[in-house]
Structures are given as C-alpha cells and as structure tokens.
Backbone of each chain as nested JSON, in Angstrom:
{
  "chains": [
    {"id": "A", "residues": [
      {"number": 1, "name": "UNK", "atoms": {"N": [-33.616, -128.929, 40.852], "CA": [-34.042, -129.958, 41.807], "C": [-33.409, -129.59, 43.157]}},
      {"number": 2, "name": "UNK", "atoms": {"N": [-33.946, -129.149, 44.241], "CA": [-33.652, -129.346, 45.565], "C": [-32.614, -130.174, 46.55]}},
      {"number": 3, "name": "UNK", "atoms": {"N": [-31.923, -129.795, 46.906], "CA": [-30.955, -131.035, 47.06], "C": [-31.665, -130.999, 48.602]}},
      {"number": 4, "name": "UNK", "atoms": {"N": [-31.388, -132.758, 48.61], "CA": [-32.566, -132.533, 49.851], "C": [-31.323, -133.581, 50.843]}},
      {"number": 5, "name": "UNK", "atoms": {"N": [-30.161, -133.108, 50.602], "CA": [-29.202, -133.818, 51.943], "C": [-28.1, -132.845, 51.832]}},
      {"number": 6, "name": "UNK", "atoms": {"N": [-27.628, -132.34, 52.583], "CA": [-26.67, -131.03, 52.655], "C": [-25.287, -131.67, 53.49]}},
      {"number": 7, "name": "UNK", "atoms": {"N": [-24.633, -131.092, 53.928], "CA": [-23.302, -131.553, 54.565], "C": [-22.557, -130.62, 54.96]}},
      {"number": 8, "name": "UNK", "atoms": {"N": [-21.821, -130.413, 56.18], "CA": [-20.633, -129.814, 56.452], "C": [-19.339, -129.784, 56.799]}},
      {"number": 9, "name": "UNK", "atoms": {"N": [-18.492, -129.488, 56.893], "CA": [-17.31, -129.845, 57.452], "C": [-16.886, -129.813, 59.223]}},
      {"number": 10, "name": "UNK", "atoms": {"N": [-16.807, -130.521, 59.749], "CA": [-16.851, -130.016, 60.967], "C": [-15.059, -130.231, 61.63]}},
      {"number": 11, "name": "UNK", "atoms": {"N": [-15.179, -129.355, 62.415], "CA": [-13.759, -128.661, 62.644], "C": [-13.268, -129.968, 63.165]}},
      {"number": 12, "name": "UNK", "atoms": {"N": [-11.619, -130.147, 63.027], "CA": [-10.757, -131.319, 63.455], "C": [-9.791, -131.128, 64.617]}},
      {"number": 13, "name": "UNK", "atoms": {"N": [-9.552, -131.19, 65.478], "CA": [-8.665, -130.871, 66.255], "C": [-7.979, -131.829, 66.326]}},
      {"number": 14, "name": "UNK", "atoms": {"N": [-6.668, -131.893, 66.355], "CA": [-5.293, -132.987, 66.807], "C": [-5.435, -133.659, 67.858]}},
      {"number": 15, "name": "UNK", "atoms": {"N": [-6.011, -132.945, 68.74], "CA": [-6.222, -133.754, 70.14], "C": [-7.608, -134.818, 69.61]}},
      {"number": 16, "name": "UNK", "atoms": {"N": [-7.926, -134.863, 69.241], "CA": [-9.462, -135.805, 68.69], "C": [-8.693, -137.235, 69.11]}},
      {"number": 17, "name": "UNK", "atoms": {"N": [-9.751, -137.585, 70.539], "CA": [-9.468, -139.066, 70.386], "C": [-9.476, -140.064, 69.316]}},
      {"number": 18, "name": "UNK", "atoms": {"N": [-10.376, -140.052, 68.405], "CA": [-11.319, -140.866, 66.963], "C": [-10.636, -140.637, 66.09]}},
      {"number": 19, "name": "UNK", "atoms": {"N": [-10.501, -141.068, 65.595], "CA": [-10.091, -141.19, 63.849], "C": [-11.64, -140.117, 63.336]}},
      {"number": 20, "name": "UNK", "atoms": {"N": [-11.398, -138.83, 62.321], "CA": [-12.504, -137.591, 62.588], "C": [-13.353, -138.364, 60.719]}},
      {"number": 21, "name": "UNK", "atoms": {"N": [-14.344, -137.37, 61.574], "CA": [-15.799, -137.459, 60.17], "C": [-15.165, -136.603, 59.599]}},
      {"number": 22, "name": "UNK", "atoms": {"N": [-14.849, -136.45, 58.418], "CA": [-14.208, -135.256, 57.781], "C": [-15.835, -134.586, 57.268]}},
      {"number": 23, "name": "UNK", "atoms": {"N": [-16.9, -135.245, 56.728], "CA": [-17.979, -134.504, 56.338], "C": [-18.734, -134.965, 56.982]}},
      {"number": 24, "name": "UNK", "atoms": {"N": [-20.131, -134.184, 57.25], "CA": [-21.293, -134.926, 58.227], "C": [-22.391, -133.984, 57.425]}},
      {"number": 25, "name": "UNK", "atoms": {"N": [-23.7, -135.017, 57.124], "CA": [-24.808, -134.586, 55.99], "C": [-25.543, -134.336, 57.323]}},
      {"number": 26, "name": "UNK", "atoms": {"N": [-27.004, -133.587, 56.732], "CA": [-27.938, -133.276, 57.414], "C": [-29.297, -133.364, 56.059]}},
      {"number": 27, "name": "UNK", "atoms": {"N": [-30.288, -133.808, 56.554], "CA": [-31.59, -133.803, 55.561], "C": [-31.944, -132.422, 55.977]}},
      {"number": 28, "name": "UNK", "atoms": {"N": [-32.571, -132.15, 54.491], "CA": [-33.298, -130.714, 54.731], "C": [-34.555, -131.159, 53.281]}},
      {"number": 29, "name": "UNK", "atoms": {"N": [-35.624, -131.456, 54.458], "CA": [-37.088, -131.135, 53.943], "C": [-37.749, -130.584, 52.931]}},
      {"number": 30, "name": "UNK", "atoms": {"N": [-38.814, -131.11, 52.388], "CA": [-39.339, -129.818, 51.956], "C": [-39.805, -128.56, 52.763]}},
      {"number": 31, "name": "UNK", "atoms": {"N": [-40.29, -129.037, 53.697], "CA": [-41.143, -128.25, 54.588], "C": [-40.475, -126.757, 55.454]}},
      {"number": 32, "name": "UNK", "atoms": {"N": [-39.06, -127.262, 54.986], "CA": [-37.999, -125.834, 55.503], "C": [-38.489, -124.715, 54.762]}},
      {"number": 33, "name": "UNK", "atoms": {"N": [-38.415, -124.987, 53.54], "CA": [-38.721, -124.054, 52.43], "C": [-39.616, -123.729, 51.81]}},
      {"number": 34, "name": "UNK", "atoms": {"N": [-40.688, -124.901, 52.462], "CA": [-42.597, -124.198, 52.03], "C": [-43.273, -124.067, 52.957]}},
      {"number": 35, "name": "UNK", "atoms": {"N": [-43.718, -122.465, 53.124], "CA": [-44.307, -122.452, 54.199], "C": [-45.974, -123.067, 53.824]}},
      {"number": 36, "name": "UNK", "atoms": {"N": [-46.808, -122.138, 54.002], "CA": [-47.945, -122.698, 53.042], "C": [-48.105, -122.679, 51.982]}},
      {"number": 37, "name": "UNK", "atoms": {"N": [-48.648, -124.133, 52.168], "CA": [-48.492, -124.651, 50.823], "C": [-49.481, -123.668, 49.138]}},
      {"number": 38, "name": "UNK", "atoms": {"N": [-48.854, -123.274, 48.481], "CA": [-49.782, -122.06, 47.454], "C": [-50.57, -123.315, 46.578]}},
      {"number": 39, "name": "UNK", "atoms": {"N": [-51.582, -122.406, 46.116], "CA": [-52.506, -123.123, 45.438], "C": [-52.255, -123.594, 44.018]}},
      {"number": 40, "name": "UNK", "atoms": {"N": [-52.289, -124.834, 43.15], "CA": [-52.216, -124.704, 41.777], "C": [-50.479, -125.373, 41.77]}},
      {"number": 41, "name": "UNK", "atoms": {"N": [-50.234, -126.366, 43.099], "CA": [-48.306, -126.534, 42.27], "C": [-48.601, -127.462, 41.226]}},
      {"number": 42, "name": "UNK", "atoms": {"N": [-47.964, -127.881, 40.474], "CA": [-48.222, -129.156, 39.742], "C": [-47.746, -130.167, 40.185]}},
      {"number": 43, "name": "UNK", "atoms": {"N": [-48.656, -131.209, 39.762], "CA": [-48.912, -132.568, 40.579], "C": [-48.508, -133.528, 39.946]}},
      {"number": 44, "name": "UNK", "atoms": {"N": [-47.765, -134.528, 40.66], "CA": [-47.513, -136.065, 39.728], "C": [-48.708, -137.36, 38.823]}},
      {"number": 45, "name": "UNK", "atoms": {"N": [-48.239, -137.979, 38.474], "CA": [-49.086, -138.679, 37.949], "C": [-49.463, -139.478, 39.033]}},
      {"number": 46, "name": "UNK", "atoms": {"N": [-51.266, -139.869, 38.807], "CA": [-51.283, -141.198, 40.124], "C": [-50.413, -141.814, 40.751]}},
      {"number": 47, "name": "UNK", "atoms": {"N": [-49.64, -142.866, 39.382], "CA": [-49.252, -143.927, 39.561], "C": [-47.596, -143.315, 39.923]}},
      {"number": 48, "name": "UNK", "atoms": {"N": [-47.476, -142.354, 39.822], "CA": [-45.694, -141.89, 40.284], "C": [-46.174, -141.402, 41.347]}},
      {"number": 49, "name": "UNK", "atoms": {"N": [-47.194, -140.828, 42.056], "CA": [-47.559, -140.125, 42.958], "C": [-47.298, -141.579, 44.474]}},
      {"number": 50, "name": "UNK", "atoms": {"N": [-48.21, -142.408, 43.725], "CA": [-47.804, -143.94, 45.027], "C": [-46.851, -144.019, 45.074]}},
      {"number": 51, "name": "UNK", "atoms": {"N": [-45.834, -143.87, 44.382], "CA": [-44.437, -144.453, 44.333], "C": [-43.222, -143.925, 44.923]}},
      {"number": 52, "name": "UNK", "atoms": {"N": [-43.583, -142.249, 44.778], "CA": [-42.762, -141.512, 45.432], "C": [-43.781, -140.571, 46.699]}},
      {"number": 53, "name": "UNK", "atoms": {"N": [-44.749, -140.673, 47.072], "CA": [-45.278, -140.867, 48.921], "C": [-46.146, -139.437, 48.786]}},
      {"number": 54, "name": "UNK", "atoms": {"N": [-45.859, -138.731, 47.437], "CA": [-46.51, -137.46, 47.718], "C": [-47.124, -137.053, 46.316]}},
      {"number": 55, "name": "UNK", "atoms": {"N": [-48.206, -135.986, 46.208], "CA": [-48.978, -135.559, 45.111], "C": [-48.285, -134.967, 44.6]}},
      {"number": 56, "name": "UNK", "atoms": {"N": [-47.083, -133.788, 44.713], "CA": [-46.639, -132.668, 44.338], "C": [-45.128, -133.029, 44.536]}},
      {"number": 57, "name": "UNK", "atoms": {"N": [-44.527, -132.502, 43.509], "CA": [-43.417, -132.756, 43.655], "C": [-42.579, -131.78, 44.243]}},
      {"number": 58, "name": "UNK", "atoms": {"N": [-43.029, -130.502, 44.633], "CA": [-42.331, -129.301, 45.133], "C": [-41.958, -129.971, 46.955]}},
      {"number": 59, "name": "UNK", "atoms": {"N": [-42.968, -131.284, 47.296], "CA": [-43.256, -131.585, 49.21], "C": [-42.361, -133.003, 48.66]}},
      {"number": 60, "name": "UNK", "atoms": {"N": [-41.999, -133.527, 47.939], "CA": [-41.043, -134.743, 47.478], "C": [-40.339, -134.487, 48.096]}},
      {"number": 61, "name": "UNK", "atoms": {"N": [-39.791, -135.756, 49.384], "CA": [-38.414, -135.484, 50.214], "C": [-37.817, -136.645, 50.11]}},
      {"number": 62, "name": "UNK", "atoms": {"N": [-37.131, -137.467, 49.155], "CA": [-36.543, -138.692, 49.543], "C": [-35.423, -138.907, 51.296]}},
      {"number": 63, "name": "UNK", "atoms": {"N": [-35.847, -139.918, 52.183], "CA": [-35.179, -139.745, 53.107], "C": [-34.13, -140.669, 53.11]}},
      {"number": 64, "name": "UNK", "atoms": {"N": [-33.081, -140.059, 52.146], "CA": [-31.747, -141.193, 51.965], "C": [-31.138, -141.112, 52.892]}},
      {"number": 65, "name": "UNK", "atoms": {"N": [-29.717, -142.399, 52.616], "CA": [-29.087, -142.683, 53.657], "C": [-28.104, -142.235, 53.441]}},
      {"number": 66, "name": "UNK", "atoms": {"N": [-27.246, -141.352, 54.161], "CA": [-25.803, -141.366, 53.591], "C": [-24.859, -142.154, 53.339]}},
      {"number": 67, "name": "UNK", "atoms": {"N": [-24.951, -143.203, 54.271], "CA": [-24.121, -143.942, 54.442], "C": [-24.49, -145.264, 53.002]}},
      {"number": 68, "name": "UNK", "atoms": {"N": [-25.791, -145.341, 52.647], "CA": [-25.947, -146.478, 51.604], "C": [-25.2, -145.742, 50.435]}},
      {"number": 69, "name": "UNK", "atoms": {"N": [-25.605, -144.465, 50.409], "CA": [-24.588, -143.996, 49.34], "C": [-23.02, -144.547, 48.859]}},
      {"number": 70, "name": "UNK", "atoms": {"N": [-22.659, -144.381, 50.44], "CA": [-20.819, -144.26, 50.355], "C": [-20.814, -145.96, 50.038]}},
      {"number": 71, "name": "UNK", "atoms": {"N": [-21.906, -146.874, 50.603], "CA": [-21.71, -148.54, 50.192], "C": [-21.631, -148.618, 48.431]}},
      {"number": 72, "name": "UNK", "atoms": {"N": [-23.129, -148.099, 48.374], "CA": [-23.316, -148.295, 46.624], "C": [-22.402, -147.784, 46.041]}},
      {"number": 73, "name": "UNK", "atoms": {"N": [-21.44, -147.031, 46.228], "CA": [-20.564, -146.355, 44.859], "C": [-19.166, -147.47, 44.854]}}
    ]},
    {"id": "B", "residues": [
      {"number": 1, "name": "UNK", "atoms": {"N": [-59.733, -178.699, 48.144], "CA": [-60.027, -177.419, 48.029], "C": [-58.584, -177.441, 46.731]}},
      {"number": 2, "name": "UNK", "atoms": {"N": [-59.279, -177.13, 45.565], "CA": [-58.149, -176.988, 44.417], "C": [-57.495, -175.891, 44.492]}},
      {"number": 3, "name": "UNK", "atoms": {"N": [-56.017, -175.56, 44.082], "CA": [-55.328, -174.245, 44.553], "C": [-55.917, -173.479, 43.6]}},
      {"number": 4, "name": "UNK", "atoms": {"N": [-55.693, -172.349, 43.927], "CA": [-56.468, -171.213, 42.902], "C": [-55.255, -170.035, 43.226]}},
      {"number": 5, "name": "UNK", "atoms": {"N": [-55.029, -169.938, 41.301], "CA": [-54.098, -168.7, 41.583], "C": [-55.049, -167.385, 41.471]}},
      {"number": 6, "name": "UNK", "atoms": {"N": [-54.834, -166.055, 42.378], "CA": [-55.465, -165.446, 41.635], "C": [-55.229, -164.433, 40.047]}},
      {"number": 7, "name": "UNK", "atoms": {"N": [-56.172, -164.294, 39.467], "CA": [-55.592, -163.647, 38.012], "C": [-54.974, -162.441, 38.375]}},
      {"number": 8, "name": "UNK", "atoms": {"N": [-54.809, -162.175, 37.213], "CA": [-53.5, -160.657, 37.284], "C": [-54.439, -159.825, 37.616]}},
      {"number": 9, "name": "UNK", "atoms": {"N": [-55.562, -159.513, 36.844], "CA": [-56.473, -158.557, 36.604], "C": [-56.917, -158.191, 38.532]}},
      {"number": 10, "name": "UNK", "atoms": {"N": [-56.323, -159.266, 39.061], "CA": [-57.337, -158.618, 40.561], "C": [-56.285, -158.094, 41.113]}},
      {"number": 11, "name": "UNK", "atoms": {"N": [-54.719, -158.064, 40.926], "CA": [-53.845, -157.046, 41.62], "C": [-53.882, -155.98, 40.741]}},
      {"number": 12, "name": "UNK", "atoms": {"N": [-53.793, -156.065, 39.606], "CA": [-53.884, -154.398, 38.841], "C": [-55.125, -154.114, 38.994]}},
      {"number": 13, "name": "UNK", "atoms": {"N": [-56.244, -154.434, 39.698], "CA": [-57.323, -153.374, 39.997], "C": [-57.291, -153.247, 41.35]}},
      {"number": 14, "name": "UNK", "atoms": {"N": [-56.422, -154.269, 42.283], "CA": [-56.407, -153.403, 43.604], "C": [-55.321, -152.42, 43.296]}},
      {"number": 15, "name": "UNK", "atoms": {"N": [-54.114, -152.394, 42.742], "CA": [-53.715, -151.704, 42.269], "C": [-53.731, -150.175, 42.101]}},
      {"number": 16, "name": "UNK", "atoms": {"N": [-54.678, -150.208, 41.427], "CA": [-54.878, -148.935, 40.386], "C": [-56.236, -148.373, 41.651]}},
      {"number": 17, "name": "UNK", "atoms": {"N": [-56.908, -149.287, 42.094], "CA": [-57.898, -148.485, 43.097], "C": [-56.6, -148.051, 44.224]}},
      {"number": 18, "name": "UNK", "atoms": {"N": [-55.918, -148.674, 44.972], "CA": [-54.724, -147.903, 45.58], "C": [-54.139, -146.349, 45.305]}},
      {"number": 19, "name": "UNK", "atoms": {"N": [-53.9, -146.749, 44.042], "CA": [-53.275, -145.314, 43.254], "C": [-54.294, -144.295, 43.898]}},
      {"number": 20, "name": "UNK", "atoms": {"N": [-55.561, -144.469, 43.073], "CA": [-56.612, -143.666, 42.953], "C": [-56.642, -143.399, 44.772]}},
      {"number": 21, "name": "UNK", "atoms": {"N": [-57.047, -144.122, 45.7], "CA": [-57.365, -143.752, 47.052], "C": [-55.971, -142.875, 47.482]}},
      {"number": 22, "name": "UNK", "atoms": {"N": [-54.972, -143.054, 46.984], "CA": [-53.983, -142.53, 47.809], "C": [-54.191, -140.894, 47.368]}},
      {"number": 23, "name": "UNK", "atoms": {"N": [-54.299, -140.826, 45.93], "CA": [-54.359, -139.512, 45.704], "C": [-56.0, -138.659, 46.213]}},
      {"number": 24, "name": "UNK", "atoms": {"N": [-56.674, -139.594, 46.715], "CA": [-57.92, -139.096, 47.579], "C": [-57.094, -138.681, 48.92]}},
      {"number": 25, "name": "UNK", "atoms": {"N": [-56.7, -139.422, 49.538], "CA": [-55.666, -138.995, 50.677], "C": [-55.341, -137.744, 51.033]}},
      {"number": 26, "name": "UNK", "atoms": {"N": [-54.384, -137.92, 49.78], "CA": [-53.497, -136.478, 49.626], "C": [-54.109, -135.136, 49.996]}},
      {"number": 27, "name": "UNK", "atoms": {"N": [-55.644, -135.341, 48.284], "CA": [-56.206, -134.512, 48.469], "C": [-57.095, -133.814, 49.617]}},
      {"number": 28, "name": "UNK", "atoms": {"N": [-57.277, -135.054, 50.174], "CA": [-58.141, -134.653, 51.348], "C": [-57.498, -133.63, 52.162]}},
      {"number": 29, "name": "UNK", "atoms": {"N": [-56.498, -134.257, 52.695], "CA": [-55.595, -133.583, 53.382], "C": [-55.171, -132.097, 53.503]}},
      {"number": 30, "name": "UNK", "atoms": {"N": [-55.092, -131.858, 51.822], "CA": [-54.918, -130.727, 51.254], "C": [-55.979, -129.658, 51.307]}},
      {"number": 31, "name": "UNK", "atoms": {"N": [-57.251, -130.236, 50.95], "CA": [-58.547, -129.481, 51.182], "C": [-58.897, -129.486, 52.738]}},
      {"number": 32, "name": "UNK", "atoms": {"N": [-58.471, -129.812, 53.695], "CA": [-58.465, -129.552, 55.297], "C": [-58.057, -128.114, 55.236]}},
      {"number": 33, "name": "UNK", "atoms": {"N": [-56.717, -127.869, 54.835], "CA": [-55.94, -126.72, 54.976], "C": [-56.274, -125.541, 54.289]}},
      {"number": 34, "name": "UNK", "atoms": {"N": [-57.222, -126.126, 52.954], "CA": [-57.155, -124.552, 51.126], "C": [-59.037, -125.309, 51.212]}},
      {"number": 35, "name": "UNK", "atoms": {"N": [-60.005, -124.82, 52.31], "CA": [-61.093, -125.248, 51.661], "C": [-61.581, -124.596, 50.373]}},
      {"number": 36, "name": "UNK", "atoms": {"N": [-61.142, -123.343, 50.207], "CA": [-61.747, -122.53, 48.961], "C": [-60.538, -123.02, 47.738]}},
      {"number": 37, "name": "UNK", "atoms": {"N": [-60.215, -123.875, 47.814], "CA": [-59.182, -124.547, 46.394], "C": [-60.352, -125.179, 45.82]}},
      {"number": 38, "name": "UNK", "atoms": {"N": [-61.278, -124.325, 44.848], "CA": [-62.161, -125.036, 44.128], "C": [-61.047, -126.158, 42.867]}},
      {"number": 39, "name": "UNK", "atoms": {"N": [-60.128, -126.009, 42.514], "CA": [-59.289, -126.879, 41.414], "C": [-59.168, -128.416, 42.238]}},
      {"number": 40, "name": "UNK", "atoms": {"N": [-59.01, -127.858, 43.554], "CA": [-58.449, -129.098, 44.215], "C": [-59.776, -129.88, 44.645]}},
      {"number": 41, "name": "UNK", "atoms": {"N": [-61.114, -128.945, 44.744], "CA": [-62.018, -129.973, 45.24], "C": [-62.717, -130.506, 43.962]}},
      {"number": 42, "name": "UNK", "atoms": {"N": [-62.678, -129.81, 42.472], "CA": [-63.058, -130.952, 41.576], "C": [-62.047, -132.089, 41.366]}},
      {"number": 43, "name": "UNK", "atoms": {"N": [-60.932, -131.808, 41.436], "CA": [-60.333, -133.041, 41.167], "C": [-60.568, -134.027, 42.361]}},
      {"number": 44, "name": "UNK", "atoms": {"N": [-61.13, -134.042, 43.83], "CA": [-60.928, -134.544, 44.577], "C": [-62.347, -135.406, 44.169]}},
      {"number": 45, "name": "UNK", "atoms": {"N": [-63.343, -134.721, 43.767], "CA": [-64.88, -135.379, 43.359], "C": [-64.629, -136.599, 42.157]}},
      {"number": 46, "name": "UNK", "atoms": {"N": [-63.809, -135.956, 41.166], "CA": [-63.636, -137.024, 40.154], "C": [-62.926, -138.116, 40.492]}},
      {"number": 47, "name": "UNK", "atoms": {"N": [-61.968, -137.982, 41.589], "CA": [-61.193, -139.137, 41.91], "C": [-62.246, -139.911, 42.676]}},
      {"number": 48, "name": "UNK", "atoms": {"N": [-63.004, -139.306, 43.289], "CA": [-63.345, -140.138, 44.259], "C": [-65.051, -140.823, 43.638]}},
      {"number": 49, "name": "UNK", "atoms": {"N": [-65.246, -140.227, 42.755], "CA": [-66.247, -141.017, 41.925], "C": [-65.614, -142.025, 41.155]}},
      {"number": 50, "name": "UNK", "atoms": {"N": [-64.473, -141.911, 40.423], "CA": [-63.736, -142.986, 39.772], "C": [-63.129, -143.712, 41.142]}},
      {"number": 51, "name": "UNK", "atoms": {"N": [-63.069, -143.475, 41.944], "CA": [-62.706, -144.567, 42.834], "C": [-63.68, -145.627, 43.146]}},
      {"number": 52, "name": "UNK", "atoms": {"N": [-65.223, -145.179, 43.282], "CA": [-66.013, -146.163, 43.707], "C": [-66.539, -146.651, 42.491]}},
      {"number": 53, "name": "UNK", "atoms": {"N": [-66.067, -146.113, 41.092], "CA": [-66.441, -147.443, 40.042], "C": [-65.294, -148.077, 39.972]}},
      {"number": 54, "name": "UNK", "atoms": {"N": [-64.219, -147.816, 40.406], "CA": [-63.013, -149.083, 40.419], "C": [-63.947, -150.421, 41.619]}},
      {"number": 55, "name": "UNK", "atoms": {"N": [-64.03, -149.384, 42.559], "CA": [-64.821, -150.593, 43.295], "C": [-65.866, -151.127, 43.201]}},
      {"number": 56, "name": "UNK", "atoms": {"N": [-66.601, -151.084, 42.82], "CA": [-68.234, -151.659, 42.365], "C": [-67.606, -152.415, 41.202]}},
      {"number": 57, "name": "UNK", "atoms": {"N": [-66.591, -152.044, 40.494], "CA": [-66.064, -153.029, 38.991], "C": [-65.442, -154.28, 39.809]}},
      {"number": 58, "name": "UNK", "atoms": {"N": [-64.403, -153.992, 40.983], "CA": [-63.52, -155.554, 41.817], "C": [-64.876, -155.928, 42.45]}},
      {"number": 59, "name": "UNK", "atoms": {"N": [-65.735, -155.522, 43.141], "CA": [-66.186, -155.994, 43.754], "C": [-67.321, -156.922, 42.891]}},
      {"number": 60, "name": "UNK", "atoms": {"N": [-67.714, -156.326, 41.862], "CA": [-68.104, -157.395, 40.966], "C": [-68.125, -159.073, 40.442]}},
      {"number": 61, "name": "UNK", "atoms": {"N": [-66.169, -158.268, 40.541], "CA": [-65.842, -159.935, 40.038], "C": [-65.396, -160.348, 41.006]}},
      {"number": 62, "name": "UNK", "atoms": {"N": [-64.854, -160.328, 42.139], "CA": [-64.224, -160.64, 43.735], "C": [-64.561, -161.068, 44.925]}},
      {"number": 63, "name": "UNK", "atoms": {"N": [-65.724, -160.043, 44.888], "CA": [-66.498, -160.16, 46.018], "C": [-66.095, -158.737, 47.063]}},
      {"number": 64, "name": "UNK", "atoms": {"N": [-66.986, -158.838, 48.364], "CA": [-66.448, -157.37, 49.236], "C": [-65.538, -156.879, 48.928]}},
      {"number": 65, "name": "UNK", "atoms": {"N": [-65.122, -156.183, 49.134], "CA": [-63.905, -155.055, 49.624], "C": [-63.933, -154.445, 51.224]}},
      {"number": 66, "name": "UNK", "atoms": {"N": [-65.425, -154.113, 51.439], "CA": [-65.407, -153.533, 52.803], "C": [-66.359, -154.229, 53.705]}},
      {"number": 67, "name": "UNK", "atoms": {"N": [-66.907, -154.297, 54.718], "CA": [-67.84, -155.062, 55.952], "C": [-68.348, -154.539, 56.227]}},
      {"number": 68, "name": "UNK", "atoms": {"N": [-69.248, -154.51, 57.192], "CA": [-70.33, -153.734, 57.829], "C": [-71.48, -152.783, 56.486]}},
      {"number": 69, "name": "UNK", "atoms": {"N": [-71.667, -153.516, 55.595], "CA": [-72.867, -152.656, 54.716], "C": [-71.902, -152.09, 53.712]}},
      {"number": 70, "name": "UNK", "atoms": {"N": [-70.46, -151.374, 53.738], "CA": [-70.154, -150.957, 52.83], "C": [-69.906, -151.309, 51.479]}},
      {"number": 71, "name": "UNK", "atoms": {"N": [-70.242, -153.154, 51.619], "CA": [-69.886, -153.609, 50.355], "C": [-71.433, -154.261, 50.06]}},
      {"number": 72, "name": "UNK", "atoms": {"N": [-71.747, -154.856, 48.648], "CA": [-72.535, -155.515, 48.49], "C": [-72.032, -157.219, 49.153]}},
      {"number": 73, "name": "UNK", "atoms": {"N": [-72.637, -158.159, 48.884], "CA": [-72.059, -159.458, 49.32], "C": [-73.25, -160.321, 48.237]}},
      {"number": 74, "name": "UNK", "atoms": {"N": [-72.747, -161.638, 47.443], "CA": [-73.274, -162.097, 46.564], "C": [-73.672, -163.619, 47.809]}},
      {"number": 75, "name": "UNK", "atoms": {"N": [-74.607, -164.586, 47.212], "CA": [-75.113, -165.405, 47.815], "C": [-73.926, -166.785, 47.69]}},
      {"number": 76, "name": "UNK", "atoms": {"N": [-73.328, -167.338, 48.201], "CA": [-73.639, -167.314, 49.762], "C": [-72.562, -166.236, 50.224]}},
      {"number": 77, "name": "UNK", "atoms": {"N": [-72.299, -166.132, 51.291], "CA": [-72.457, -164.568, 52.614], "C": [-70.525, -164.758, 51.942]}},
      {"number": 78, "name": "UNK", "atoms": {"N": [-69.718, -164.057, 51.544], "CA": [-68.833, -163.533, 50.93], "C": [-67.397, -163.183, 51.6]}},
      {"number": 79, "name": "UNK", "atoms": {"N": [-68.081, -162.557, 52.955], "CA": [-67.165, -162.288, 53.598], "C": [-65.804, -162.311, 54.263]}},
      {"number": 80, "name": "UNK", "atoms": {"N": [-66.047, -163.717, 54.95], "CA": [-65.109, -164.538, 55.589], "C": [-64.348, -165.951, 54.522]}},
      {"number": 81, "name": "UNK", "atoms": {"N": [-64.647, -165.252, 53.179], "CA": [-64.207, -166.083, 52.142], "C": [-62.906, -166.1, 52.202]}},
      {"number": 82, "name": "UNK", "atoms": {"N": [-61.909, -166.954, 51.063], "CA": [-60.48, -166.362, 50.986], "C": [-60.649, -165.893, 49.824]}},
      {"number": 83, "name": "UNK", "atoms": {"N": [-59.375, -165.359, 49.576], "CA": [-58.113, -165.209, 49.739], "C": [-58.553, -163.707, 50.994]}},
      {"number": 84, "name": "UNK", "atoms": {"N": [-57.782, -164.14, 52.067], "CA": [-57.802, -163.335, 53.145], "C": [-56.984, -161.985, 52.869]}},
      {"number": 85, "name": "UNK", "atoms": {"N": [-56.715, -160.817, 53.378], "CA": [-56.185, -159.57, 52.892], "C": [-54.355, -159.853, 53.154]}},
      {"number": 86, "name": "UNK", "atoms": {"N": [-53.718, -160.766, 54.509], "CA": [-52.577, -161.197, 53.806], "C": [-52.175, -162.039, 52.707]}},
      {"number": 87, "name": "UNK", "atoms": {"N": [-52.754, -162.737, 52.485], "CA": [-52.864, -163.504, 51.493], "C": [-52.363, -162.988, 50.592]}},
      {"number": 88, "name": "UNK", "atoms": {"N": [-52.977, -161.948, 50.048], "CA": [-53.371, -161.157, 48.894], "C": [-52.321, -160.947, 48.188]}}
    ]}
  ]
}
C-alpha cells in the first residue's frame, strides 16, 4: 500500500525563536507516481468505488490530516 | 397535507443509481484519455444501460428524475411535486 503522507525532519537551530516542529508531513499523490494511466488496473467495487472518490485503487489518495491523527491517538 | 415518510426503497435506488452514475463518470473520463480501451468502453455501455433501467425503474414509482423531456411525467404534470431534491 502506498503511503500517501511522508514526513521529514527539519533542521533545529538553538537560536529558533519557537518552540521547533521536530517532524513536518507532506502528501504525496497518486499522480507523482502514475504517469499515464496503463490500461486494464483493477477496479473497485461500485459501491466502494463512491465511497472512496475513485474507480481504481492504484489513483486512491486519501487527503488526511496530520494533525487529526496526533488528536485521535 | 398528511406527512409522508418516504420508503427506504427510494434512497437505496437513488442510491445505487448514484453508485452506478459515478462509475459512468469515472469511466467517461477515462475513455477521454484511452479511446481505443475497448475493456473500458464495454464496461462503460453496460453501466450506462443499467443506469437508465435503474431510472425508468425510480422513475416509475417516483415520478421525474430529470426536466426538460428527459423524464417521462405521469398525469397530473409531476414536476414541481415534492419531496423537492433538498428534501430528499
């Protein structure tokens, strides 16, 4: 499965006015990684197809939140 | 005017005609880009023939779905009936 939210560390310096992000996510698409689209991917069912916004599950991008994450746990 | 709930049967067939149109959507979309995807344009024919007997089946028991000619309309004139589309 694709991980479709990535993250990095971004550098800290002492002088940092802020209290620092120690990690910061970034979404990454399907569309980074398919160029055109090939013929024949396999396809969801109708009724999962409404539910999750797309026919194919290879173009499936959930656009989460990071931050609902760090609430829900 | 007595309240009227409507039955189940008329959200699981807008429902399921939803399903069905969305994956017309898709496909459409898809056949813009791959016109020679013969796989993708039968499945796009069958959906979209089972789409308009989902509709000719609601519109049966319901009344319109669409205006201007696209729907039938039963006597008297159907249209401006309720349950209105927020409603719904």
């Amino acid at each position: 499965m694709p991980t479709h939210r990535k993250s990095y560390h971004p550098y800290i310096s002492p002088f940092d006015p802020c209290p620092p992000i120690k990690t910061k996510t970034y979404e990454t698409p399907a569309q980074l990684y398919l160029g055109f689209q090939p013929k024949g991917l396999d396809q969801y069912q109708p009724s999962e197809a409404l539910k999750k916004g797309t026919l194919w599950p290879a173009l499936y991008s959930p656009y989460t939140s990071p931050y609902e994450k760090n609430k829900r746990e | 005017m007595t309240e009227t709930h409507l039955p189940k049967a008329y959200y699981d067939m807008l429902e399921e005609l939803q399903t069905v149109d969305f994956v017309l959507v898709e496909l459409n979309l898809y056949l813009d880009t791959h016109p020679d995807d013969l796989e993708a344009l039968k499945q796009f024919n069958t959906f979209s023939k089972k789409s308009r007997e989902l509709r000719d089946r609601f519109e049966e028991q319901f009344g319109p779905l669409d205006q201007f000619g696209h729907s039938y309309s039963s006597y008297p004139w159907k249209w401006n009936d309720t349950p209105w589309p927020w409603q719904v």
